[in-house]
TIMI-2910 file (N, C-alpha, C, CB; in pm, 1 decimal, decimal comma, always signed):
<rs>
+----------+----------+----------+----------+----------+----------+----------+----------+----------+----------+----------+----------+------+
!      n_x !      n_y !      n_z !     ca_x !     ca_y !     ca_z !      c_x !      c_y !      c_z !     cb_x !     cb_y !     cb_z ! resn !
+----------+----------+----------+----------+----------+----------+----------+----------+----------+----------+----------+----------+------+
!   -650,4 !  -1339,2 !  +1542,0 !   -658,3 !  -1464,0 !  +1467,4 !   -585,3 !  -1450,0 !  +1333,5 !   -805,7 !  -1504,6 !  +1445,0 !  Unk !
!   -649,5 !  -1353,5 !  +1243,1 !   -565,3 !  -1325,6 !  +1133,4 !   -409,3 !  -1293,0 !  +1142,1 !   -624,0 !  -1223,3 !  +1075,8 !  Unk !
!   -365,4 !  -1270,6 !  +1230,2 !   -215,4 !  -1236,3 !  +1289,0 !   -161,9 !  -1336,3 !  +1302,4 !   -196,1 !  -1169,3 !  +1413,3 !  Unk !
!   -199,1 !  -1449,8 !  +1371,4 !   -135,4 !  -1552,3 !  +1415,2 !   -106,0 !  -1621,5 !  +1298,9 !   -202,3 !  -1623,8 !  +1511,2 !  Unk !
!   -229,1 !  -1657,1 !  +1229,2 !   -220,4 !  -1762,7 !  +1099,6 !   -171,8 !  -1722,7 !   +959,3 !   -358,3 !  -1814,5 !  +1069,9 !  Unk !
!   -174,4 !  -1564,8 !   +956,6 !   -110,8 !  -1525,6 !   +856,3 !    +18,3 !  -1438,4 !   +845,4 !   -193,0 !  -1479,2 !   +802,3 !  Unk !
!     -4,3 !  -1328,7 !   +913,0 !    +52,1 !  -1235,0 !   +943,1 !   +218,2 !  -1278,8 !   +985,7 !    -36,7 !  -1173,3 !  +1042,2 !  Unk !
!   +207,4 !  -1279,6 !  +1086,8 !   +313,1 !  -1324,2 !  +1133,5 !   +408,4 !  -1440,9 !  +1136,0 !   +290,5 !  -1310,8 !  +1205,8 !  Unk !
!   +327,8 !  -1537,2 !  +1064,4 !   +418,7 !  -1658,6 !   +989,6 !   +484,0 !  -1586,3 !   +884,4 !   +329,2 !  -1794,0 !   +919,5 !  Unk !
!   +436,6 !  -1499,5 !   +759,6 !   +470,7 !  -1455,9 !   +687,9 !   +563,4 !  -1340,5 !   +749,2 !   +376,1 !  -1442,6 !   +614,6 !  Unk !
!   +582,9 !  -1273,3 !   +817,2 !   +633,5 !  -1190,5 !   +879,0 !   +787,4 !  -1273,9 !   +930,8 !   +524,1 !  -1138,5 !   +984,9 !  Unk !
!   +774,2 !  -1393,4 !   +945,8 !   +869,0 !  -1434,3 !   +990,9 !   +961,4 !  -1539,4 !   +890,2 !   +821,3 !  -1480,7 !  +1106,8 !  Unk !
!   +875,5 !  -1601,3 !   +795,1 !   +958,8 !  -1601,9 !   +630,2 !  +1024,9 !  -1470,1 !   +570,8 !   +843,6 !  -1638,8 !   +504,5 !  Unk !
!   +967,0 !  -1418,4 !   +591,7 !  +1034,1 !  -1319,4 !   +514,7 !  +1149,2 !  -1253,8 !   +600,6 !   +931,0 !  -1213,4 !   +465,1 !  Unk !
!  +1136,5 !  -1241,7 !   +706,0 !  +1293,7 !  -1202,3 !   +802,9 !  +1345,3 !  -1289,2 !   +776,2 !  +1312,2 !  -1186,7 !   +963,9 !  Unk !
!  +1291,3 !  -1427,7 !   +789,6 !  +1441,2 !  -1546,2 !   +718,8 !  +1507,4 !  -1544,7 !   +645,8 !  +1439,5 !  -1650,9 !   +670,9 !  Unk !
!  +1444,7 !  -1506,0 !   +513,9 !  +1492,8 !  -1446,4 !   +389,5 !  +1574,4 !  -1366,2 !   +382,3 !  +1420,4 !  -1398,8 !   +328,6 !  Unk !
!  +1551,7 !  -1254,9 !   +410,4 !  +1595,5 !  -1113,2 !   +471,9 !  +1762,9 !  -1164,9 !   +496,4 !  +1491,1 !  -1058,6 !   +645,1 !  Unk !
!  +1740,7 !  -1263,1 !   +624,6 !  +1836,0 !  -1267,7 !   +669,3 !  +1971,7 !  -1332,9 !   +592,4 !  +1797,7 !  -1313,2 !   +768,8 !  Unk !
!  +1900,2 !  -1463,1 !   +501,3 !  +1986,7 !  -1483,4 !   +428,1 !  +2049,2 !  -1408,0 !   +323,4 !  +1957,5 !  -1561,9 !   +397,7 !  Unk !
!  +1987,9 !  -1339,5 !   +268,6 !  +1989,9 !  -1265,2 !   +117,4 !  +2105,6 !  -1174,5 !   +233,4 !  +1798,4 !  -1168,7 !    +17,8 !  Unk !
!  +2091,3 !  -1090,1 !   +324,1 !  +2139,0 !   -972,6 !   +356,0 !  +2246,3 !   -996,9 !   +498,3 !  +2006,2 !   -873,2 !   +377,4 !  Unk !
!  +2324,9 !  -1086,9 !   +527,1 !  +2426,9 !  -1154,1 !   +621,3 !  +2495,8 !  -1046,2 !   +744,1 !  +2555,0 !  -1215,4 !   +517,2 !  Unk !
!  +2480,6 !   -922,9 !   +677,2 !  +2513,7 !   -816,4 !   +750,6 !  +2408,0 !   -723,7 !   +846,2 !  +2569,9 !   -742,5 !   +657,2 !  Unk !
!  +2296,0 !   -831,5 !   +836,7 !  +2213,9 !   -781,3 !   +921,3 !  +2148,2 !   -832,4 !  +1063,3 !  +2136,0 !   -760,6 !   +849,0 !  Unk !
!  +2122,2 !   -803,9 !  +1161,4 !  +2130,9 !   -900,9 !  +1281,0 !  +1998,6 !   -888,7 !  +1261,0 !  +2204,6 !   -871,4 !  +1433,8 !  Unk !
!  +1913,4 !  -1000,0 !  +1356,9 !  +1774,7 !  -1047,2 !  +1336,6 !  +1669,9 !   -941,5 !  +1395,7 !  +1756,4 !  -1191,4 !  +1407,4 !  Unk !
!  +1719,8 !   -857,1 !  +1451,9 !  +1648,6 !   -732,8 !  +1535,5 !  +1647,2 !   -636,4 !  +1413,0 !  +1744,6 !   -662,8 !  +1688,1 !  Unk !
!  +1700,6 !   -634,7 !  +1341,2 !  +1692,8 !   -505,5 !  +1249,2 !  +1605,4 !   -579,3 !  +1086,9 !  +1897,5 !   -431,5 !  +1215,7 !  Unk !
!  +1691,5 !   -718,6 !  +1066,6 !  +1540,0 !   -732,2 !   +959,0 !  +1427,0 !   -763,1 !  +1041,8 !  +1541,0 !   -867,1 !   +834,7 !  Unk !
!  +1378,9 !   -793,9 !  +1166,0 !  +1221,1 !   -787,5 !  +1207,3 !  +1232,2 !   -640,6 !  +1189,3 !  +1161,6 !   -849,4 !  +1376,0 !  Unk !
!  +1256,8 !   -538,8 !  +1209,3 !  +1223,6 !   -406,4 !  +1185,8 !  +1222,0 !   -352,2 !  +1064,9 !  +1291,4 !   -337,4 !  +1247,1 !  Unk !
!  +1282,7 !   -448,0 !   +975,1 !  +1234,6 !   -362,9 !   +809,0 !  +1119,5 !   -437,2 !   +774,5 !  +1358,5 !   -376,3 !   +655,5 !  Unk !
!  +1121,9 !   -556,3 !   +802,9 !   +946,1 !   -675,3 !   +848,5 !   +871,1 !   -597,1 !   +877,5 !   +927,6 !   -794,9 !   +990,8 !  Unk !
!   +873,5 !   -528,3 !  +1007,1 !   +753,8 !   -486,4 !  +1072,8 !   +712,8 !   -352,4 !   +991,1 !   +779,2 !   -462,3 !  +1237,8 !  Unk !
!   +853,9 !   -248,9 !   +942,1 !   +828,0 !   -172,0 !   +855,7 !   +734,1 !   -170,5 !   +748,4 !   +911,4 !   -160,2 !   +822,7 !  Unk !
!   +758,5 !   -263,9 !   +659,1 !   +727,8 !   -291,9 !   +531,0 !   +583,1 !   -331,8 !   +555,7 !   +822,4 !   -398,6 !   +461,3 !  Unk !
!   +525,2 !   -404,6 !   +668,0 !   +367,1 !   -428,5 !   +695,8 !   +331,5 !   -315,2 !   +712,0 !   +317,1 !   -512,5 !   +812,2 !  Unk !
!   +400,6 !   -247,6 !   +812,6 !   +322,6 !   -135,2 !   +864,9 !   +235,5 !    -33,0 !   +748,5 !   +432,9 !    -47,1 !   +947,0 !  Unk !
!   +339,0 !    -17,9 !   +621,3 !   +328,7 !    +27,9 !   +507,9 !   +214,1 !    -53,3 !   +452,8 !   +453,2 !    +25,4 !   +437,7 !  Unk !
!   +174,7 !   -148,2 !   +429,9 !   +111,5 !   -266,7 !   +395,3 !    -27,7 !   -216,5 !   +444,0 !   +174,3 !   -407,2 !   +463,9 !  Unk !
!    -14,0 !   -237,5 !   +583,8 !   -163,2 !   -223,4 !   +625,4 !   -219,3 !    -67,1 !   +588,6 !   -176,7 !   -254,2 !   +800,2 !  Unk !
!   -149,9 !     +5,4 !   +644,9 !   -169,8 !   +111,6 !   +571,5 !   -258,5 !   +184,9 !   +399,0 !    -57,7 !   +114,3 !   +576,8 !  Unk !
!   -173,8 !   +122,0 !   +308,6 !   -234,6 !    +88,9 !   +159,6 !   -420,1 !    +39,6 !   +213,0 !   -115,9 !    -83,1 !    +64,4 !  Unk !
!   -404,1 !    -58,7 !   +319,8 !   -548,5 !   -110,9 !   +311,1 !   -656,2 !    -61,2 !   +369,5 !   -557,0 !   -222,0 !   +349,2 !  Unk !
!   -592,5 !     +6,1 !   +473,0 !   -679,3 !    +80,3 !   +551,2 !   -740,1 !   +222,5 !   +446,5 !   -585,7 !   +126,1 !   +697,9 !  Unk !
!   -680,2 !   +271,6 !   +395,1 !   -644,0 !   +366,2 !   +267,1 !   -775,5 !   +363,2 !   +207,0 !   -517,1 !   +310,9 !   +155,0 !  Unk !
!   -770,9 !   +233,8 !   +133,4 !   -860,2 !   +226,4 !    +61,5 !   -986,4 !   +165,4 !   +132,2 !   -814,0 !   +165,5 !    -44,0 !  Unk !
!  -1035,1 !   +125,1 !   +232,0 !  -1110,2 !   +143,9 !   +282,3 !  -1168,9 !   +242,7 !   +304,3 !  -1094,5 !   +108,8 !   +335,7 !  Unk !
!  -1126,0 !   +352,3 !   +431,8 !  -1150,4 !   +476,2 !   +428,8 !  -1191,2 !   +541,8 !   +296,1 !  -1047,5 !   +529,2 !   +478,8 !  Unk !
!  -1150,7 !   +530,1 !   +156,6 !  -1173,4 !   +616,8 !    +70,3 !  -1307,9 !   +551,8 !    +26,7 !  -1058,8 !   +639,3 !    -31,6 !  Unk !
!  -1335,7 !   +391,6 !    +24,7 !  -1453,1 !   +362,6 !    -34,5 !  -1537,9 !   +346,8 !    +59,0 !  -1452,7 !   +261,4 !   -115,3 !  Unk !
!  -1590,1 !   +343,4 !   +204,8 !  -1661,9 !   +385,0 !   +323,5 !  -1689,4 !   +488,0 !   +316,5 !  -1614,8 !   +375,0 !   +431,2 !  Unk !
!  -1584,7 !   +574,2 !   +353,5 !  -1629,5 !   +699,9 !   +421,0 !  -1600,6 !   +829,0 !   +345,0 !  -1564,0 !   +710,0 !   +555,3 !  Unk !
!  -1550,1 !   +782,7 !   +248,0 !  -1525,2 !   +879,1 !    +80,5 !  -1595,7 !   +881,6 !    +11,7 !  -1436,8 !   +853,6 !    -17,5 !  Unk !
!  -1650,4 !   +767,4 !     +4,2 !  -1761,3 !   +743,8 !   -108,1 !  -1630,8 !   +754,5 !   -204,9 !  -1915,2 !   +872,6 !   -130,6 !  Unk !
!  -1453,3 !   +715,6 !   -240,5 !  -1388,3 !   +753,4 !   -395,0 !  -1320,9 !   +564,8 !   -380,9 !  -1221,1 !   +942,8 !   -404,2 !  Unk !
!  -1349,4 !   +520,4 !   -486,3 !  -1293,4 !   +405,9 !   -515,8 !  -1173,5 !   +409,7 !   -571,6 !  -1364,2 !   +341,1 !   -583,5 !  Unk !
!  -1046,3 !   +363,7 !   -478,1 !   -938,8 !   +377,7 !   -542,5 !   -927,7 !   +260,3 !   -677,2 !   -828,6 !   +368,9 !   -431,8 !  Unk !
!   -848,9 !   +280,4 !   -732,2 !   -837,4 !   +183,0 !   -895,8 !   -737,3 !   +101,2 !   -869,1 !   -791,8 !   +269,1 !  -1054,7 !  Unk !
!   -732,9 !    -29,6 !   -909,0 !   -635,1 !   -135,8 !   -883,5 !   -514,2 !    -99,7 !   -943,2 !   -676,5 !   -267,6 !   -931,9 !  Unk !
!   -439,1 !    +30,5 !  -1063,9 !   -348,0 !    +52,9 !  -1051,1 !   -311,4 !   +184,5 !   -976,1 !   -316,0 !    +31,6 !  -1149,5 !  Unk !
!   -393,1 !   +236,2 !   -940,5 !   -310,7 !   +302,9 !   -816,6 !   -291,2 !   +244,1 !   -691,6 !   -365,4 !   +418,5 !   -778,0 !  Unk !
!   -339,6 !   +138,7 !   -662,7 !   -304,0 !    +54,3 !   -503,5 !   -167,1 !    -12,7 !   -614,4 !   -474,6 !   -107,4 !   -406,6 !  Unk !
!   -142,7 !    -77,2 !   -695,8 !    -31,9 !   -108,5 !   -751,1 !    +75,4 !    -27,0 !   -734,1 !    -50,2 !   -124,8 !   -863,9 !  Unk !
!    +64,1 !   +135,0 !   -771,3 !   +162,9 !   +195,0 !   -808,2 !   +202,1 !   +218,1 !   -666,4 !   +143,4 !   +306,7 !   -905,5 !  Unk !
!    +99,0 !   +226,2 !   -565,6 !   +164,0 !   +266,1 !   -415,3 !   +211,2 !   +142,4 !   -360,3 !    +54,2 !   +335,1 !   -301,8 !  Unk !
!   +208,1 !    +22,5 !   -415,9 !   +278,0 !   -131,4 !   -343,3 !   +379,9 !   -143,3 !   -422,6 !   +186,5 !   -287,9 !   -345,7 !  Unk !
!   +375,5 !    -89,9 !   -551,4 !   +526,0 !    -77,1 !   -604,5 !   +590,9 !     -7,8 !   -566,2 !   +552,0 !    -53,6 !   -711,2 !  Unk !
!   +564,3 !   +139,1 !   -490,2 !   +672,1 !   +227,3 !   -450,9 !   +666,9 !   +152,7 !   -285,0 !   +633,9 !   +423,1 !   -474,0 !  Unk !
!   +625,8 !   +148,2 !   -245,3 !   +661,0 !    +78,4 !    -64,6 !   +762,9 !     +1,1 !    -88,8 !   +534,5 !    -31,7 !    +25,5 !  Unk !
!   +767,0 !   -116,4 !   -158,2 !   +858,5 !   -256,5 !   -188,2 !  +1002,5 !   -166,3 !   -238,2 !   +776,0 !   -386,2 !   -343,9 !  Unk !
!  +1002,7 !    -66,9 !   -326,0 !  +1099,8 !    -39,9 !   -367,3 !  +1177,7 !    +95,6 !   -304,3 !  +1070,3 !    -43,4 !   -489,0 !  Unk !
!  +1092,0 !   +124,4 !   -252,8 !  +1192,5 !   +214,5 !   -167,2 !  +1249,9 !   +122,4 !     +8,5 !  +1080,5 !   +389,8 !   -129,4 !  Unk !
!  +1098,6 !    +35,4 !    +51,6 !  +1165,7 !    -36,2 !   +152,9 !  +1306,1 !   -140,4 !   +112,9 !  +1049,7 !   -119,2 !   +214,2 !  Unk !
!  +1311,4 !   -181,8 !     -1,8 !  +1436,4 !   -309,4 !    -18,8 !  +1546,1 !   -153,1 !    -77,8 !  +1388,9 !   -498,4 !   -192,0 !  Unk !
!  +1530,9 !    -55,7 !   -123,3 !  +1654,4 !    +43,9 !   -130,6 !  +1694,3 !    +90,1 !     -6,3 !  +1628,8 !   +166,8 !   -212,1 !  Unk !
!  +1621,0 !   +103,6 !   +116,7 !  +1690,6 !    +89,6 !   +210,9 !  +1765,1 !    +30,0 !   +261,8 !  +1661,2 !    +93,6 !   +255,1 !  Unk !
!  +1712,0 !   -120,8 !   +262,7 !  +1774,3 !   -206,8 !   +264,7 !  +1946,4 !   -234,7 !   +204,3 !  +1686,0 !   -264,7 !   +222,4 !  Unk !
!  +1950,7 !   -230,3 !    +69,7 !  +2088,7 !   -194,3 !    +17,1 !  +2159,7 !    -61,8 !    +69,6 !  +2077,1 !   -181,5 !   -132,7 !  Unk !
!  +2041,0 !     +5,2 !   +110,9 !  +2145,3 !   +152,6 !   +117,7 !  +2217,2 !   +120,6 !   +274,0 !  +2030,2 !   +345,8 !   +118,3 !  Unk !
!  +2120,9 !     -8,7 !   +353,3 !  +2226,2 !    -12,5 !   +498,7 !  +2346,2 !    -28,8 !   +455,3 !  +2206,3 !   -134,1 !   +612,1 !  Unk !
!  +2331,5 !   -133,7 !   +364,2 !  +2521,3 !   -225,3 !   +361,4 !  +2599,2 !    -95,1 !   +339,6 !  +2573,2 !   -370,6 !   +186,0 !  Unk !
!  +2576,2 !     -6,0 !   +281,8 !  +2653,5 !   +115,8 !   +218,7 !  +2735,6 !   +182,5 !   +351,3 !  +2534,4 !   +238,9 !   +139,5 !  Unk !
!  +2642,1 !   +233,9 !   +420,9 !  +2645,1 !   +381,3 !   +540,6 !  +2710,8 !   +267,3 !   +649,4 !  +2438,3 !   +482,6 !   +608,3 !  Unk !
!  +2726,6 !   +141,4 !   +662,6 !  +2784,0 !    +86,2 !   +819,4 !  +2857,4 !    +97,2 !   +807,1 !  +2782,9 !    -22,3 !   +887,9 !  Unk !
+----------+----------+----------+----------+----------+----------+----------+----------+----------+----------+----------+----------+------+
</rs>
């Protein structure tokens, strides 16, 4: 349910985007920096779950920051670094 109504609408703005901003990319490869960049996403959340469940350690709202700032910025430097290497 959450997939349908959120997830993946958003998943699929943002390949639109993708696609415009980045012209040299065919639609199979930004759904794969899409699917990337969630994958990373869910990840962060599951994270902190696990740590405040079954850790008993509460992560701090700037360290989930500093790890959604480094995902975004190393996933969109990939991104530039394709146009480079084709």
């Amino acid at each position: 349910m959450l997939f349908h109504e959120l997830i993946e609408p958003l998943q699929n703005l943002i390949a639109k985007h993708l696609l415009s901003l980045c012209p040299y990319l065919t639609t199979k490869m930004a759904r794969q920096y899409v699917d990337t960049l969630f994958a990373q996403l869910i990840f962060v959340y599951y994270k902190q779950i696990l740590y405040k469940h079954d850790m008993e350690i509460n992560m701090s709202n700037s360290d989930i920051s500093k790890m959604l700032e480094h995902i975004i910025s190393f996933t969109l430097a990939g991104i530039r670094n394709y146009e480079t290497i084709r």
